[in-house]
N, C-alpha and C positions, 0 to 999 in steps of 0.2 A: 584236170585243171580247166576252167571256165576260159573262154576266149576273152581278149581286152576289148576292153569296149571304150573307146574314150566319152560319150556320150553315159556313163555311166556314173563318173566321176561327179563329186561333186564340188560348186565352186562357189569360192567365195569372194566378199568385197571389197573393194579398195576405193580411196579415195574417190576418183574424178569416172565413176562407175564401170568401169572395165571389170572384169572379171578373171579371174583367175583362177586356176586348179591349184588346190594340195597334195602331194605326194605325199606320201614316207618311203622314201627311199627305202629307208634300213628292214620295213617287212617287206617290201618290193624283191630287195636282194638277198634276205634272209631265205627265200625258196630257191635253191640254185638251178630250179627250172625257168624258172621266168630269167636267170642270166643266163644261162647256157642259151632258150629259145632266141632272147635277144640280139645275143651275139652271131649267133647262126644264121638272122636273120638281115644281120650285118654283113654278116661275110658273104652270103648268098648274094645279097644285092650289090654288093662293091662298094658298099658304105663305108669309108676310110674314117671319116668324121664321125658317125655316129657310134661305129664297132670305137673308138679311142673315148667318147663322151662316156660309153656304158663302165666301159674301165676307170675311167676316171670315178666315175660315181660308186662304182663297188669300190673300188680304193679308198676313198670318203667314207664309209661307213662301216669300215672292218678294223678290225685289231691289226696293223702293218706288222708289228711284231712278231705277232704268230705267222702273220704268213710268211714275214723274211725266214722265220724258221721252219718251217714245212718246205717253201720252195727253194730253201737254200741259199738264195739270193741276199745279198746286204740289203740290210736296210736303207741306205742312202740310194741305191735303187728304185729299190720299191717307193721311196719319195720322189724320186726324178720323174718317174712312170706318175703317180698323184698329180705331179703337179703340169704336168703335160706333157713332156723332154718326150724326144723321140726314145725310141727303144728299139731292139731287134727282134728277130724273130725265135730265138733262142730265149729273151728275157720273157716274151709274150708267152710260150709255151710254157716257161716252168709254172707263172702264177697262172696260166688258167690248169695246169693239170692239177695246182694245189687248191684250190676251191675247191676241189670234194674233200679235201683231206683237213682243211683251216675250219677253227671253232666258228 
């Protein structure tokens, strides 16, 4: 896997000329390397906000349903965790051990 490189990106325009990047999430998170590093790289630094941002964003761009079923967890869950609600430490382990296992 290539390093990120934000200077690599490329960006486009808007109105009043600012510039902005496009993502796609969805092949971003579709490699569960680039979450796994992410996360790791969150937790390593003590990034409380950005380890919950990266969650939030895989939770945006997955099938909830599959995963409430592989992690076992209800779905009403797995939306509270989407929509930002705190969670524990218990709810946090089931869905990261089920991303290897969710379509």
């Amino acid at each position: 896997m290539k390093p990120f490189k934000i200077n690599s990106m490329k960006s486009i325009s808007i109105k009043d000329e600012s510039r902005l990047i496009k993502i796609d999430s969805k092949s971003f998170f579709k490699h569960k390397q680039n979450l796994a590093k992410a996360l790791s790289e969150a937790i390593l630094s003590g990034d409380l906000s950005t380890f919950q941002e990266i969650i939030q964003g895989y939770l945006a761009v997955i099938n909830k349903d599959e995963l409430a079923r592989v992690s076992k967890l209800p779905i009403a869950t797995i939306r509270r965790v989407a929509a930002g609600s705190n969670y524990n430490i218990e709810t946090l382990l089931k869905i990261t051990a089920a991303i290897d296992k969710a379509a």
